[in-house]
C-alpha positions as CSV (number, residue, x, y, z in Angstrom):
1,X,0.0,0.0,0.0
2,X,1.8,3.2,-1.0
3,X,0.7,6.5,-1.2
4,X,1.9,9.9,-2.4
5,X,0.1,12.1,-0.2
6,X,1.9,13.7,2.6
7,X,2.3,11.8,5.6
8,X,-0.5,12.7,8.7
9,X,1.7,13.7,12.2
10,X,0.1,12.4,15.2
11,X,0.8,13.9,19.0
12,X,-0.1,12.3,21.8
13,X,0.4,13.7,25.2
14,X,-0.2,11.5,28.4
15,X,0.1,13.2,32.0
16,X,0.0,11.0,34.8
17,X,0.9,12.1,38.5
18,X,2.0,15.5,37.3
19,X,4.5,13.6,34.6
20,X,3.9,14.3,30.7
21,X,4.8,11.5,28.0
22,X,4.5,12.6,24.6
23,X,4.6,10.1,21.2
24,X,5.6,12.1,18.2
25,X,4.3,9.7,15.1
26,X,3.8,9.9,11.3
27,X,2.3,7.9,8.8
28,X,-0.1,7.6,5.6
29,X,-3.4,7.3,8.1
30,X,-4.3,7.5,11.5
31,X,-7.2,6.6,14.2
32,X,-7.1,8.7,17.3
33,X,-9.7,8.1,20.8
34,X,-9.7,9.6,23.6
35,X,-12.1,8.8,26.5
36,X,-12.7,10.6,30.1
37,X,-14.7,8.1,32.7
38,X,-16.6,10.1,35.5
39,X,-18.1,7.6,37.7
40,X,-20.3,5.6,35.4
41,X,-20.1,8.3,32.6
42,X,-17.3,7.5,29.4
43,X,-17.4,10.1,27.4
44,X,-15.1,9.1,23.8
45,X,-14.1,11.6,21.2
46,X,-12.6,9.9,18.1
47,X,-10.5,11.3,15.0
48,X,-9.1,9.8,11.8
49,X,-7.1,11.0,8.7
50,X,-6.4,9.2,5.5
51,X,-7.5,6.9,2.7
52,X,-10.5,4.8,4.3
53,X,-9.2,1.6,2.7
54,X,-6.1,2.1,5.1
55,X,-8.2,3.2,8.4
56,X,-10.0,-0.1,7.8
57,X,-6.5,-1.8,8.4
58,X,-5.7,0.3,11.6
59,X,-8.8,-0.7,12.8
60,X,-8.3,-4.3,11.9
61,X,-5.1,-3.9,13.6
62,X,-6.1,-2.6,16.7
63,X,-8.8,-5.2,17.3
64,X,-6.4,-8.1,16.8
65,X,-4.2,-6.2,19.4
66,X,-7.1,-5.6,21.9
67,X,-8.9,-8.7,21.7
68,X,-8.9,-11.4,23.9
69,X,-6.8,-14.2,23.4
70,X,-8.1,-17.9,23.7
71,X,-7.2,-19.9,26.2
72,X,-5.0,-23.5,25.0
């Protein structure tokens, strides 16, 4: 899958006990959520950026990463 658009450039900045963490990351497509839980309450704000056929493989991506793995 190549592409000749210019790349997207994703920040992230995590701060935890008064300590930031930033990832600095480029690439052809991107998926972005961020989530605050109050009590019960999740509230989830999601971005993305790029050709949909490629968001579709992020997302693929991510499940396979985040899904629970059988037990043997």
């Amino acid at each position: 899958m190549t592409s000749n658009r210019v790349p997207h450039r994703v920040n992230v900045h995590e701060l935890r006990d008064g300590k930031t963490t930033k990832v600095d990351a480029y690439g052809s497509g991107f998926i972005t959520a961020v989530a605050t839980l109050d009590g019960d309450i999740m509230e989830v704000y999601f971005g993305e950026g790029g050709p949909r056929d490629l968001q579709q493989h992020i997302a693929a991506a991510i499940t396979d990463e985040h899904s629970p793995r059988r037990r043997r």
